[in-house]
C-alpha positions as CSV (number, residue, x, y, z in Angstrom):
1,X,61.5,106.0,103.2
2,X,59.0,103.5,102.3
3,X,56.0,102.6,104.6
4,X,54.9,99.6,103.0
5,X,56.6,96.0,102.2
6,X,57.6,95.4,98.9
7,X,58.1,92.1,97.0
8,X,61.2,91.0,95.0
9,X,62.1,88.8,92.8
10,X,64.4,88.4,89.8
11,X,64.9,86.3,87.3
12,X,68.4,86.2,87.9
13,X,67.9,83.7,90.9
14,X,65.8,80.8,91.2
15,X,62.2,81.0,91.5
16,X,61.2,79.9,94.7
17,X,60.0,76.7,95.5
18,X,57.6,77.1,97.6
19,X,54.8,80.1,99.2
20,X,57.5,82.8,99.7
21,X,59.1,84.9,97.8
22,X,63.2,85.6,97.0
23,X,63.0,88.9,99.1
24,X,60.8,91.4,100.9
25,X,62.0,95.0,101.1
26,X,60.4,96.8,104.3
27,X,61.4,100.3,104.6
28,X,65.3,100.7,103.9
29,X,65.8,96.8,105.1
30,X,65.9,93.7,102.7
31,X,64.9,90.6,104.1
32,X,66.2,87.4,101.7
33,X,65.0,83.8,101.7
34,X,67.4,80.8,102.2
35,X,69.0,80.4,98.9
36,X,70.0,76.8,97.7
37,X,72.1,76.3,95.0
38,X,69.4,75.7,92.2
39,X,70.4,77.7,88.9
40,X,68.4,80.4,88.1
41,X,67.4,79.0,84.6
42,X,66.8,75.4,84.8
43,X,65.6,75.3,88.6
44,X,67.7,72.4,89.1
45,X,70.6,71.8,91.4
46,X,73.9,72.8,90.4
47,X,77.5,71.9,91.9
48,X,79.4,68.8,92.6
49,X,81.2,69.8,95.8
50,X,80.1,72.1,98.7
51,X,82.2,75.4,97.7
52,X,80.9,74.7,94.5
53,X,77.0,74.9,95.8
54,X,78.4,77.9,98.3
55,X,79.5,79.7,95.2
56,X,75.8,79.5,93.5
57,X,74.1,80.0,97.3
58,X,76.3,83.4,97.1
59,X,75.6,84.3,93.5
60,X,71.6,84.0,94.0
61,X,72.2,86.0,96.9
62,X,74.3,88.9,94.8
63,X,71.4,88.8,92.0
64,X,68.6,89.7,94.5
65,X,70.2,91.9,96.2
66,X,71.4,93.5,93.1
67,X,67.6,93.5,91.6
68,X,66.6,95.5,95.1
69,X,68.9,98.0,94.2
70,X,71.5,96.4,97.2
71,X,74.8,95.0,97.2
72,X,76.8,92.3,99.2
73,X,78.0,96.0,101.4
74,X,74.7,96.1,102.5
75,X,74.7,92.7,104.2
76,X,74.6,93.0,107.9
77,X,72.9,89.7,109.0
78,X,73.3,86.1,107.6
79,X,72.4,82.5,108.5
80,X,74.6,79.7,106.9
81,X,72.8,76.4,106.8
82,X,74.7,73.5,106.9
83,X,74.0,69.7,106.3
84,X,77.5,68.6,107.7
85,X,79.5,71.1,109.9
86,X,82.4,69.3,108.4
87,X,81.5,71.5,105.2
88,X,82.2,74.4,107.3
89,X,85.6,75.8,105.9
90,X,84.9,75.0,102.2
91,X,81.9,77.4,102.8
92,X,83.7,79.7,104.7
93,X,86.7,80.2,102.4
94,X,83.8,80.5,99.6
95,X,81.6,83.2,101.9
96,X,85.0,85.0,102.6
97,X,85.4,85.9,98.7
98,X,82.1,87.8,98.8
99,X,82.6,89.6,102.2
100,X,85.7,91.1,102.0
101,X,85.5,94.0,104.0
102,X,83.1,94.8,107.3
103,X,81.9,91.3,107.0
104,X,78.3,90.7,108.5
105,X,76.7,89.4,111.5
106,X,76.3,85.5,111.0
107,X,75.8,82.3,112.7
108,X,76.5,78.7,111.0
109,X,74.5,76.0,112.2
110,X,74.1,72.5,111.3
111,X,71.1,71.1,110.2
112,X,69.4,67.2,109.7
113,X,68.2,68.4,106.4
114,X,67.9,71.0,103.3
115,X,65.4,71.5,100.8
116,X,66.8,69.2,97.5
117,X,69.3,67.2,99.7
118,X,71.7,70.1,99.5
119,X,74.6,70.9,101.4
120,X,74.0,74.9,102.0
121,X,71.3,77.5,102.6
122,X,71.7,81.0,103.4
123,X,69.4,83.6,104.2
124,X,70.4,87.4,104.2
125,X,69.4,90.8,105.7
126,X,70.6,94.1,104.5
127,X,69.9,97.8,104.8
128,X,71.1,101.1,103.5
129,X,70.4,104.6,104.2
């Protein structure tokens, strides 16, 4: 097991837009920045409609985990981020096509603002033996 925190990132998911990084791996646990929908290659925002943002959100999320040698299984902890909790099952039906079995831990919560005016963040956790 790993003693020391290691830093990921991919090219595979946006660069991040700020001081942070897309992940930090500490010992067998994964530890994943909000992801917005920005695409990976032009940095800009993508999607018209909320499920369409929660399906990039989700995909960022699935390329750093997959760069970190994870996978969405490996998920045990999220935070949804929501502009308008009115958004709440156009994200949820979204999230529900990526967790489909022993879905993680999570709490939605609605927020005054996101980075880019978007209309979803999530952050991640996830561990494996």
């Amino acid at each position: 097991m790993a003693t020391h925190k290691e830093i990921i990132n991919t090219a595979n998911a946006p660069a991040p837009i700020g001081p942070y990084n897309q992940a930090v791996k500490a010992g067998n646990t994964l530890y994943i920045s909000g992801q917005i929908a920005l695409s990976p290659t032009t940095g800009e925002r993508v999607g018209g409609s909320v499920a369409e943002e929660a399906r990039q959100v989700l995909d960022n999320l699935a390329a750093i985990l997959a760069e970190a040698g994870y996978t969405v299984a490996d998920v045990v902890k999220t935070t949804i981020f929501l502009r308008d909790m009115g958004d709440f099952a156009a994200v949820n039906d979204i999230y529900g096509t990526y967790f489909t079995e022993q879905a993680p831990a999570r709490e939605t919560v609605a927020v005054a603002g996101l980075p880019k005016n978007v209309n979803v963040e999530i952050s991640a956790i996830a561990w494996k033996a």
